[in-house]
KETI-606572 format. One record per atom (N, C-alpha, C, CB): residue in one letter; x, y, z. Coordinates in steps of 0.2 Angstrom, whole numbers, plus 5000, padded with zeros to 4 digits. Glycine has a CB too. Layout:
<pts>
AXYZ
...
</pts>
This chain:
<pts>
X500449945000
X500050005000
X500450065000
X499550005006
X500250124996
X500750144995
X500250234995
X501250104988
X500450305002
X500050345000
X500650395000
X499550355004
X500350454994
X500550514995
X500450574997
X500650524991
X500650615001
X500450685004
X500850715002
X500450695010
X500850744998
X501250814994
X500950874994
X501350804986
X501050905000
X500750955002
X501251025002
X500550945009
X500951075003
X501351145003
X501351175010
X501051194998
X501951155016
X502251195019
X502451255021
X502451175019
X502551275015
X502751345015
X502251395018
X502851375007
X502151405022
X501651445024
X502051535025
X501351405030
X501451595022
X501651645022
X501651655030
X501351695018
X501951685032
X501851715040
X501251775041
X502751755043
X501351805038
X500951875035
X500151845033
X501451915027
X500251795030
X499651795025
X498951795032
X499751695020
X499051745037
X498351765041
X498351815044
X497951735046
X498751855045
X498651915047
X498251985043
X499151925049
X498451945036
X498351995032
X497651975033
X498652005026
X497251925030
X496551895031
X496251935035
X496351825033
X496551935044
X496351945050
X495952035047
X497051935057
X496552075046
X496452145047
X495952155040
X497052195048
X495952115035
X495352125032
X494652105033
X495352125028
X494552055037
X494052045042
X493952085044
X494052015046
X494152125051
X493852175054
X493852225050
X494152185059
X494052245043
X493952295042
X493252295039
X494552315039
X493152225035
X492352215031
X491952205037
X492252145025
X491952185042
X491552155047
X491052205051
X492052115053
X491752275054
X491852325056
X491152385051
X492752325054
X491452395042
X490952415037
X490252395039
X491152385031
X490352345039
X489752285036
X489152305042
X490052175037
X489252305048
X489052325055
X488652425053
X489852325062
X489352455051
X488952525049
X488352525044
X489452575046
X488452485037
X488252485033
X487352445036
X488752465028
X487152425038
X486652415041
X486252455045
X486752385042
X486852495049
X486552535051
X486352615048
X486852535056
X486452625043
X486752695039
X486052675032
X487852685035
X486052605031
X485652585026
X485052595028
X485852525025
X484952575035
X484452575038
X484152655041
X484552525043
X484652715044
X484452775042
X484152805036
X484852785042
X484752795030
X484352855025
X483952805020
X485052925020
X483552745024
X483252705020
X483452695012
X482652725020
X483852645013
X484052625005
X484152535005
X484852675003
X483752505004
X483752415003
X484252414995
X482852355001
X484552444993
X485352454988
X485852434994
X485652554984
X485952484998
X486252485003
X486252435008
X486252515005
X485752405011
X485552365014
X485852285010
X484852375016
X485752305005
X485652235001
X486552214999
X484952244991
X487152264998
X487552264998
X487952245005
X487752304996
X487552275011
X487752265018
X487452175018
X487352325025
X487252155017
X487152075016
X487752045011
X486452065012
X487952075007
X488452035002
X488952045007
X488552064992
X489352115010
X489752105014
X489852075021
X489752155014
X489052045024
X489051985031
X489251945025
X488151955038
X489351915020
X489351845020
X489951855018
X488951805016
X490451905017
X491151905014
X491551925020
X491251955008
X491251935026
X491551955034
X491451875037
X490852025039
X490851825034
X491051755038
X491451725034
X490351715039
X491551755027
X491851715023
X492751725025
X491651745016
X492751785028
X493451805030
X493551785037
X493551885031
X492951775039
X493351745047
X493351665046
X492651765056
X492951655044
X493151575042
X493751575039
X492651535036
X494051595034
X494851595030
X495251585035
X495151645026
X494951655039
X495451675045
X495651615052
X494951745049
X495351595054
X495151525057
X495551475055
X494451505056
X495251445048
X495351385046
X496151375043
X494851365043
X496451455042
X496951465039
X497451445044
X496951545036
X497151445051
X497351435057
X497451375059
X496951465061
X496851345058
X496751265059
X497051215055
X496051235058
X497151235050
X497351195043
X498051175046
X497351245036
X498451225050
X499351205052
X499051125056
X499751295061
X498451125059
X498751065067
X498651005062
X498051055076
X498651005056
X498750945051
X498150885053
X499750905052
X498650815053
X498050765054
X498350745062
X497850685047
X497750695064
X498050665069
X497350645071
X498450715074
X497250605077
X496950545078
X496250555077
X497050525082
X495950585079
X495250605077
X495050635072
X495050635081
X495550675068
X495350655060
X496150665054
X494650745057
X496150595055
X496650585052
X496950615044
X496550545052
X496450645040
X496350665036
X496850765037
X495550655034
X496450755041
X496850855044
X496050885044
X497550915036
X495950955046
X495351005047
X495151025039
X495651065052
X495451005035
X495351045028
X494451035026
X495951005020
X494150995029
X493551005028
X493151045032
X493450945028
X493151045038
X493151085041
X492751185038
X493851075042
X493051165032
X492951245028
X492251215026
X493451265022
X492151175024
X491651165020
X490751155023
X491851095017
X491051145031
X490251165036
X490351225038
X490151125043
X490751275035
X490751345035
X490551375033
X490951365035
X490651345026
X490351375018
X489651365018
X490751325012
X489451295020
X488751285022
X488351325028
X488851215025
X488351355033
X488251385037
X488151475033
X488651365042
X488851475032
X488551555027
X488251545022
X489051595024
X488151485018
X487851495014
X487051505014
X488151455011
X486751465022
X486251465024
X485851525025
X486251445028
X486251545028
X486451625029
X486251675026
X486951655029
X486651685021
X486451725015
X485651715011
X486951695010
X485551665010
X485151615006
X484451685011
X485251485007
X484551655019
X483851695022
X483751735020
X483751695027
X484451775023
X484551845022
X484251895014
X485451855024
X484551845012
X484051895002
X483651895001
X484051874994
X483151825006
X482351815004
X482151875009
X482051715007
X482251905014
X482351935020
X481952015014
X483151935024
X482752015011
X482952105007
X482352085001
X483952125002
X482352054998
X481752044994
X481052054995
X481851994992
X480952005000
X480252035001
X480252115004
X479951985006
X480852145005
X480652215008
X480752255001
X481252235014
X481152244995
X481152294990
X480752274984
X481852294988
X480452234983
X480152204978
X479552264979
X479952114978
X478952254984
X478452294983
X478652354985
X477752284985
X479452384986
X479452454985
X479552474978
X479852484989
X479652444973
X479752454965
X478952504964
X479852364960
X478452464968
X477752504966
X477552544970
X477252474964
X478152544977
X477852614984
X478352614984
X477452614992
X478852654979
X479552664979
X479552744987
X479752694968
X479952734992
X480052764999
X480652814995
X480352705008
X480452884998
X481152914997
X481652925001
X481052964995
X482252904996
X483052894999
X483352954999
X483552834996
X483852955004
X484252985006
X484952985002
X484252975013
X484953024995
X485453004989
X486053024991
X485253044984
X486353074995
X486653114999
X487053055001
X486253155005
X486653025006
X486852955011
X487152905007
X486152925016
X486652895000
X486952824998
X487552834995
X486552794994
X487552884990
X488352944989
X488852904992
X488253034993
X488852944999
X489252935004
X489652865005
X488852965010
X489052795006
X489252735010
X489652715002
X488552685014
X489452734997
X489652704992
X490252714992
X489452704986
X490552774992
X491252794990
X491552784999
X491252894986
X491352765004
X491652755010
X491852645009
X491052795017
X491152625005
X491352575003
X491952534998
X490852565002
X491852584993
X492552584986
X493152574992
X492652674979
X493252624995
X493952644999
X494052585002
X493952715004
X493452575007
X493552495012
X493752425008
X492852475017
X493252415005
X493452365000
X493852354997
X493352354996
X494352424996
X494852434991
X495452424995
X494852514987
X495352455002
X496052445005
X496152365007
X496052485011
X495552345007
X495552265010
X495852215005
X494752235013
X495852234998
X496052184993
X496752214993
X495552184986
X496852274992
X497552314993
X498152274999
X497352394995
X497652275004
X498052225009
X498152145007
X497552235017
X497752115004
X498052035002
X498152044994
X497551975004
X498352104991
X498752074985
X499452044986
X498852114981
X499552014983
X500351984980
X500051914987
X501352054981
X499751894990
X499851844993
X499551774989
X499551855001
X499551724992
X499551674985
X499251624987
X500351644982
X498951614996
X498551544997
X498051554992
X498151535006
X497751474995
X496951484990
X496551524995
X496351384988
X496751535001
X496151565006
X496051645003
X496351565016
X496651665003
X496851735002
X496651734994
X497751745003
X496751684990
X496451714984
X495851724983
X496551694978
X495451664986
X494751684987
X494051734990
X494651664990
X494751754995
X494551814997
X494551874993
X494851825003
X495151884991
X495251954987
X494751944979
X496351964985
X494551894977
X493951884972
X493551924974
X493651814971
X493051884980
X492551894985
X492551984987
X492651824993
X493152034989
X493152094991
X493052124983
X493852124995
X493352094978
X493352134973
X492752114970
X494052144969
X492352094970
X491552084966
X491252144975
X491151964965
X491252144978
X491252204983
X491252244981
X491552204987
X491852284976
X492052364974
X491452374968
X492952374971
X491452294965
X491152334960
X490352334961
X491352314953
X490152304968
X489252304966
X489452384972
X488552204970
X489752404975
X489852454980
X489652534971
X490852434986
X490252504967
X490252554961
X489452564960
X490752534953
X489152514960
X488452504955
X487952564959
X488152404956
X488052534967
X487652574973
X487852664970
X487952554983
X488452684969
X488552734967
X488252774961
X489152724967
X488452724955
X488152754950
X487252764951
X488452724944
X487052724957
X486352724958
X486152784962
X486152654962
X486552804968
X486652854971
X486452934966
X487452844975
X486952934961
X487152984958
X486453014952
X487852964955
X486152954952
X485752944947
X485052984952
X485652844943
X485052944956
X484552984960
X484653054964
X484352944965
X485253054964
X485353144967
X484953194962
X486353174966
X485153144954
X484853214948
X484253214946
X485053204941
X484053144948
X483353134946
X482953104951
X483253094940
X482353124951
X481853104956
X481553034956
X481253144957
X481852984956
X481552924952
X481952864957
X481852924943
X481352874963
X481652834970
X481752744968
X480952834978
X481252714963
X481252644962
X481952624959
X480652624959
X482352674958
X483152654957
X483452604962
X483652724957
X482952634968
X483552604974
X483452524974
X483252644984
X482452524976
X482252434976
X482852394970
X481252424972
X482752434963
X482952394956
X483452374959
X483152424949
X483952414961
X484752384964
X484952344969
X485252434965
X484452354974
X484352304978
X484352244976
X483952324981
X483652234971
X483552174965
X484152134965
X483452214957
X484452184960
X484852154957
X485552124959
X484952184953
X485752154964
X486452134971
X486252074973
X486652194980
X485452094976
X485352014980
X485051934976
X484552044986
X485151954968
X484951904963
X485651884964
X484551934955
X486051924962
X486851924960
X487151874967
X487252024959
X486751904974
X487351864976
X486851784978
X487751914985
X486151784979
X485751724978
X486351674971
X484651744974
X486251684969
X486651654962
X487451614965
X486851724956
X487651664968
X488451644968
X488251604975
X489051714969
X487851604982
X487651564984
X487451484984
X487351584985
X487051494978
X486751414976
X487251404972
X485951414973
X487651414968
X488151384965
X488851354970
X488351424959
X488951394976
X489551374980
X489151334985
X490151444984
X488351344986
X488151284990
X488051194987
X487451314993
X488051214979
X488051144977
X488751114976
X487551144971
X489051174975
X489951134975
X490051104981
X490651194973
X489751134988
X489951124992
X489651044995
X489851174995
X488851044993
X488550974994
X488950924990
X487950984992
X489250914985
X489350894979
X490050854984
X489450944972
X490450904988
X491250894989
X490850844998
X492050994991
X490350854998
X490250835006
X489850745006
X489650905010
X489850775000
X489450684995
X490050644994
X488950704984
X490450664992
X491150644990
X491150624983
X491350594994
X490950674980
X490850694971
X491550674970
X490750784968
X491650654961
X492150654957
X492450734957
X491850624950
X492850744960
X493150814958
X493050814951
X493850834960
X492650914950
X492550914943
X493250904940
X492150984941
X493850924942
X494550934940
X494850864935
X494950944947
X494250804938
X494650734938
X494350694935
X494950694944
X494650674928
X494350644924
X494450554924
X494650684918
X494150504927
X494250464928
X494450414923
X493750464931
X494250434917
X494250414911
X495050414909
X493850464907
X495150474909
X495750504908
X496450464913
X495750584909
X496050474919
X496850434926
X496650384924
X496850424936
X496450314920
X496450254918
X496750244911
X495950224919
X496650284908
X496950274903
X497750294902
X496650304899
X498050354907
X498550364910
X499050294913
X498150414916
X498650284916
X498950204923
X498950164919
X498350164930
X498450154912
X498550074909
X498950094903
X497650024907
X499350134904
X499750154897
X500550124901
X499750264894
X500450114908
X501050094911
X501250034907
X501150084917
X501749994904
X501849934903
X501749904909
X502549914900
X502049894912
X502049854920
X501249824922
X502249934927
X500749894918
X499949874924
X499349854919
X499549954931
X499149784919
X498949754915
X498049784917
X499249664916
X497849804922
X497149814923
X497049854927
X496649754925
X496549894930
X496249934935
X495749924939
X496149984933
X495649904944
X494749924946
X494949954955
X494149834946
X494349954955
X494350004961
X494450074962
X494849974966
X494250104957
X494650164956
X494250204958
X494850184950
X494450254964
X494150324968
X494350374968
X494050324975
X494050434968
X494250494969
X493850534972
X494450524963
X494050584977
X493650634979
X493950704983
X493250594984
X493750754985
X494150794987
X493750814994
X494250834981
X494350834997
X494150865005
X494050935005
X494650845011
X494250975000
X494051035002
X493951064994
X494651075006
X493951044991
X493951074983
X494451094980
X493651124982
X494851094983
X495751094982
X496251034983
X496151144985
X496050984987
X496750944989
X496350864989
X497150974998
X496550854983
X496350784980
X496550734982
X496450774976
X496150684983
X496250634985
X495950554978
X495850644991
X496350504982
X496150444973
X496550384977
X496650474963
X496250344974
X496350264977
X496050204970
X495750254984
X496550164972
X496550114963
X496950054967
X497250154954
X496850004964
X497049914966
X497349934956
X496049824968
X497749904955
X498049884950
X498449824950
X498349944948
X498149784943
X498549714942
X499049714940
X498249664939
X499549694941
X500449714939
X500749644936
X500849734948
X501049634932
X501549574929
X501749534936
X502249604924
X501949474935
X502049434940
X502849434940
X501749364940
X503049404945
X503749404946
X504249464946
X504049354941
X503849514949
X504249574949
X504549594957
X503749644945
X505149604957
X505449614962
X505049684968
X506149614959
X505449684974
X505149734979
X505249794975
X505449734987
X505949824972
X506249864970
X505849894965
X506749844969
X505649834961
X505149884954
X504549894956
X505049844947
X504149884963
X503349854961
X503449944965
X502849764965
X504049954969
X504050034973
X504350074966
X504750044982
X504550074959
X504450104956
X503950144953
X504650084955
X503450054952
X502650084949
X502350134954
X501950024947
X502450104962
X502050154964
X502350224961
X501950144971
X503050224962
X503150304960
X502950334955
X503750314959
X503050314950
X502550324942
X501950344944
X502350254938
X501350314946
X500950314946
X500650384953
X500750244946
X500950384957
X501050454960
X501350514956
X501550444966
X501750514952
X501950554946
X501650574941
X502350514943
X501250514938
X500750524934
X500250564938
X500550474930
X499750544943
X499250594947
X499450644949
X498950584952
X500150664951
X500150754953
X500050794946
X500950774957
X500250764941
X500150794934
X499450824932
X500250744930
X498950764936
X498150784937
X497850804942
X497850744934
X498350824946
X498150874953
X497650834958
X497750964952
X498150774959
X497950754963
X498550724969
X497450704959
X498450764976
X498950784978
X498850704984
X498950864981
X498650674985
X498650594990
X498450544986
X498250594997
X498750504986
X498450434980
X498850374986
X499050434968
X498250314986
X498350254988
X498350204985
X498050234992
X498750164984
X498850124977
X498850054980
X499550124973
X498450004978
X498549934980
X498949884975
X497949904981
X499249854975
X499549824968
X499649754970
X500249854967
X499149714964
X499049644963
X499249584959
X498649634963
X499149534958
X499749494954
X499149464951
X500349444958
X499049454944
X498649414941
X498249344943
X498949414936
X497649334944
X497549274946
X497249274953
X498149244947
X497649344956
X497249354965
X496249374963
X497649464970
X496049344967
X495349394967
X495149444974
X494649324967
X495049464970
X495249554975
X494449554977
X495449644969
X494249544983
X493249564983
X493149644980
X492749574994
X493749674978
X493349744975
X493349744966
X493949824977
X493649694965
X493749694957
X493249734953
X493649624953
X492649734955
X491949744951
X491749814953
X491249694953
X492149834958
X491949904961
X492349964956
X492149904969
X491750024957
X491850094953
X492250064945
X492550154959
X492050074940
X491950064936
X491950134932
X491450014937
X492350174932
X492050234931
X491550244924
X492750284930
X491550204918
X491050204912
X490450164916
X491450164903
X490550144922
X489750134923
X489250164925
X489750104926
X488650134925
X488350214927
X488050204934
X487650234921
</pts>
């Protein structure tokens, strides 16, 4: 049996800290903007102070697990915490999901009892939001985790639904035409419903223990049976614990009479060949023609 963990150590020193202070800086926002939204009545504003709670849990979760991720594996989950993220992602994603049905039912029938806003005010939170957003992605550029890139995605679709509130702001300073505010509201809280139900079904999918979309089953067998050395395959798994760090498992029937020396070569090969298709831990079983394995018949990937 033969596993690989080819992980990345390197860890920035800098990097959670950098997550940390843009947490509090969006978290910090996110808190005014609710309250300010809720002043000079505007569900634009409100409905962006929603996209920013879920990118404030989205930051403290990074923040956290960016943390948790060091204590590796050990006995009670041998694997390590990397999953961990993924009932986080589930929980905000809950979150959200209420929270829009929440802004919706409050801006929808103001499109036809459109309340007048305070344009002044929204003006203001927009261009105090561009700046916060701006400084918080400014603070994790050039860093290079997947947490840190996620995040700095997640702020910068921030700047520009924050621009959207602005040009919304501005439009109503000139003109008296209050159902601007509901429309954008509308449209932030469609926009972030959307990105919700797609990171909540990636997330179900990784908690099902889906084929990473990344991993072509097809492909890693045709890969392994191009070895001279490996006459068949079955048993072949793949799944992933966080949507980045891949996992995969295969029995492979091997020519007979091959010494210890060469049968630790295939494994090598065959660990070789999967980091190629990013897959960073592979378990190999390796069998001699003739054995009956009780998994022969199992995962079949062209089955259905």
């Amino acid at each position: 049996m033969a596993h690989n963990h080819s992980q990345d150590h390197a860890h920035h020193h800098h990097g959670g800290s950098n997550i940390k202070v843009a947490f509090f800086l969006n978290l910090g926002f996110t808190i005014l903007e609710f309250i300010g939204g809720f002043w000079i009545n505007s569900v634009a504003v409100m409905s962006d102070a929603l996209h920013d709670l879920g990118d404030s849990l989205s930051l403290g979760l990074a923040w956290y697990f960016e943390k948790l991720s060091k204590k590796g594996s050990d006995r009670s989950f041998s694997y390590g915490y990397k999953r961990f993220s993924l009932l986080g992602a589930v929980v905000n994603s809950v979150i959200l999901l209420a929270g829009s049905f929440i802004i919706l039912s409050e801006s929808i029938p103001r499109i036809w009892n459109p309340e007048p806003v305070n344009a002044v005010g929204m003006i203001g939170f927009a261009i105090l939001g561009i700046v916060v957003n701006g400084a918080a992605v400014l603070r994790l550029k050039g860093d290079s985790s997947i947490n840190e890139r996620v995040v700095r995605l997640h702020l910068m679709e921030d700047v520009l639904g924050w621009v959207a509130v602005l040009v919304g702001g501005i439009f109503l300073y000139f003109f008296n035409w209050p159902a601007i505010d509901p429309l954008l509201s509308i449209g932030i809280t469609c926009y972030v419903l959307y990105n919700v139900v797609k990171n909540l079904r990636q997330s179900m999918k990784i908690l099902l223990q889906g084929t990473p979309l990344n991993i072509n089953l097809d492909e890693v067998q045709k890969r392994l049976l191009a070895l001279p050395e490996i006459q068949s395959i079955h048993d072949l798994h793949s799944w992933t614990l966080d949507g980045t760090y891949n996992v995969l498992t295969l029995h492979a029937v091997i020519s007979e009479n091959l010494l210890l020396e060469q049968t630790e070569t295939i494994k090598t090969r065959i660990r070789e060949l999967m980091a190629d298709l990013a897959v960073q831990h592979v378990t190999v079983e390796l069998e001699v023609p003739g054995y009956e394995c009780e998994h022969e018949d199992c995962s079949n990937p062209n089955s259905d």
